[in-house]
C-alpha positions, 0 to 999 in steps of 0.5 A, spaced: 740 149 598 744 155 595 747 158 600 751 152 603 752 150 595 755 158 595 759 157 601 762 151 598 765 154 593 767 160 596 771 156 602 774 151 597 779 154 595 782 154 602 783 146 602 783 146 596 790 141 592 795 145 590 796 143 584 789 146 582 792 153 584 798 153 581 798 158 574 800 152 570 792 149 572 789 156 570 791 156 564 788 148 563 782 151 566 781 156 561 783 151 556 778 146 560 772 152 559 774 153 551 774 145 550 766 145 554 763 150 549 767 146 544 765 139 545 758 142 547 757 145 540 761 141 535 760 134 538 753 128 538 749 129 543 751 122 546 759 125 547 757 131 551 753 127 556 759 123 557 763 130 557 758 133 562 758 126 565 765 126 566 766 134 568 760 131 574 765 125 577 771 131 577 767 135 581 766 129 586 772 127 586 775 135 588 769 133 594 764 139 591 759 134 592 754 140 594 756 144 588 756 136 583 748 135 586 746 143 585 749 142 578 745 137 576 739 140 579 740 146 576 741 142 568 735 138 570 730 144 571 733 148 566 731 142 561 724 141 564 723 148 564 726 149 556 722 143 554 716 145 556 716 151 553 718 148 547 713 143 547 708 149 548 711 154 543 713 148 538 720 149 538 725 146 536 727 140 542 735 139 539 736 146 539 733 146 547 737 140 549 743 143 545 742 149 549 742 145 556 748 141 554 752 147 552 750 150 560 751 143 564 758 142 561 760 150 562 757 150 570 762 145 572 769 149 569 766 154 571 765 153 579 772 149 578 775 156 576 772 161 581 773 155 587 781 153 585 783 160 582 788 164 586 786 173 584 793 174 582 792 169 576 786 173 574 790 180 574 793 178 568 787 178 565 782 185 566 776 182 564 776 176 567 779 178 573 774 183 575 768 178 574 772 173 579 772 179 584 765 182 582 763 175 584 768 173 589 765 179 594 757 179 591 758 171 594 761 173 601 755 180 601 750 174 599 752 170 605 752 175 609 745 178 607 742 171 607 745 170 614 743 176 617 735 176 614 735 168 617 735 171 623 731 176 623 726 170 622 725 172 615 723 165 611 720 162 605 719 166 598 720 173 601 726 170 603 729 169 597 726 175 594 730 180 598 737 175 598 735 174 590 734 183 590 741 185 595 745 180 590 743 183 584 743 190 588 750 189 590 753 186 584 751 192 580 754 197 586 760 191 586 762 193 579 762 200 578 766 201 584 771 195 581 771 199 574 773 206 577 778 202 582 781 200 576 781 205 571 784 210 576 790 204 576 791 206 570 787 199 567 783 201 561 777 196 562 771 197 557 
């Protein structure tokens, strides 16, 4: 289910309205991406699930509907999994639905940016331009790795063993290779 959801977001920005690749539109992206963590963090829990609920039908409307889905069980995993564990250690479950919250409503915008955001908007921000473009091409390289081991007739765990490894493997590889680009450039990057 990854690897479609991936080639979703990558390809998206290619049919993607216009309005969302203009540079007005990043900025509200980014506003939209403060306004989630604030809204996750200060407001009741029943606010943010509207919020999240709504960042959701936004996804859908956009026809990410993979990407919507993949959210949704991804949150539900996470809080399954957190909420066991919180059971077992004797945590604390509003600080784990918090948690969820503040991850579920951040997902969204953050698929929104990396799908509707042209690289030249991200320049004028160094840091969030070599994430954008560290994540760009791990997620081209990651299909890449993916289709390749699908037909050498790699399947099941061992298959998303290796996928999971050469991602790591490569987003390391990826950005020491963009930080030496750019400090060569004359960009300081910390």
């Amino acid at each position: 289910m990854l690897i479609p959801v991936l080639r979703e977001v990558v390809e998206y920005r290619y049919r993607a309205p216009r309005a969302l690749l203009s540079t007005r539109a990043f900025m509200v992206k980014l506003a939209l991406l403060v306004i989630s963590i604030v809204v996750s963090l200060t407001q009741p829990l029943d606010i943010v699930i509207m919020y999240v609920v709504a960042l959701l039908a936004v996804l859908l409307v956009l026809k990410l509907w993979r990407t919507a889905l993949y959210v949704v069980f991804s949150v539900v995993v996470l809080y399954i999994s957190m909420l066991l564990c919180a059971v077992i250690l004797h945590g604390d479950l509003i600080r784990v639905s918090r948690f969820v919250l503040v991850a579920a409503s951040t997902l969204p915008v953050l698929v929104l940016l990396a799908s509707t955001t042209n690289p030249s908007d991200f320049r004028k921000i160094p840091a969030l331009y070599l994430l954008l473009v560290v994540f760009n091409s791990v997620l081209r390289e990651i299909l890449d790795v993916a289709t390749v081991y699908r037909a050498r007739g790699v399947e099941g765990l061992n298959y998303w063993l290796r996928v999971i490894i050469a991602s790591i493997t490569l987003s390391f590889s990826r950005s020491t290779m963009l930080v030496d680009s750019l400090r060569s450039r004359g960009i300081e990057v910390e």
